[in-house]
N, C-alpha and C positions, 0 to 999 in steps of 0.2 A: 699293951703290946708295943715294941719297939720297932721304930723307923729304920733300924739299921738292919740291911739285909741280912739274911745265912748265907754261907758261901760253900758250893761242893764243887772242886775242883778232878774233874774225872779225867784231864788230858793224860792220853797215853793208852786210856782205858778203850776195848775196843767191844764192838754191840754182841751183844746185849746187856754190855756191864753200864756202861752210861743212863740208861732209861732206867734199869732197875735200882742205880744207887738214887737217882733222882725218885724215885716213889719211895725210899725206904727215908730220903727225906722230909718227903712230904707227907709222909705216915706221920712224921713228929712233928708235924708242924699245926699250930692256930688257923683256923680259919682268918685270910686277910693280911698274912707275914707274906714273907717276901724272899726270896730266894736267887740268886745269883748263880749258877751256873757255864764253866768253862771245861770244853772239850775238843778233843784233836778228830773224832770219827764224824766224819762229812753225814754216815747215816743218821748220826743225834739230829739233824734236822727234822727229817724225815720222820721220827719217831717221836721226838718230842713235840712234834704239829697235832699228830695223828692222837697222840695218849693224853696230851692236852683238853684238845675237843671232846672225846668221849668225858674225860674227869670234868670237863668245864671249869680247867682251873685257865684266868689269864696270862697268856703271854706278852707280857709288856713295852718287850724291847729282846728284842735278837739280831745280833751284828757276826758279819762272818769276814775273818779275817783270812790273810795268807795261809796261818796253816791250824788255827782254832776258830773254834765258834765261841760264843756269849748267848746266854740265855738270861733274861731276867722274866720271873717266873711267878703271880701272886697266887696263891690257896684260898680256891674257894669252898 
């Protein structure tokens, strides 16, 4: 398994596209990889809190800027 995060860039993307590209890539992912995530829809927070918890995958870092968020994301 490699250190080096995936990265799904969904800015622009608006809900419910954000959360579902984030599961289609997390469907492909190793248990323990890592995933990077940036988006402009203030709900990704919201949704990726929520869908997180239920999957019990970690959220390891999440920064919200001016006008995107950061998700850093691992699969459990």
């Amino acid at each position: 398994m490699t250190d080096i995060p995936r990265q799904l860039d969904a800015r622009g993307l608006r809900c419910p596209m954000p959360l579902l590209k984030l599961k289609q890539a997390l469907h492909g992912m190793l248990a323990g990889e890592v995933i990077e995530v940036r988006t402009t829809d203030a709900g990704s927070v919201r949704d990726f809190q929520a869908f997180l918890r239920q999957g019990g995958h970690a959220l390891e870092e999440m920064r919200e800027g001016e006008t995107e968020f950061f998700f850093r994301i691992r699969k459990q």
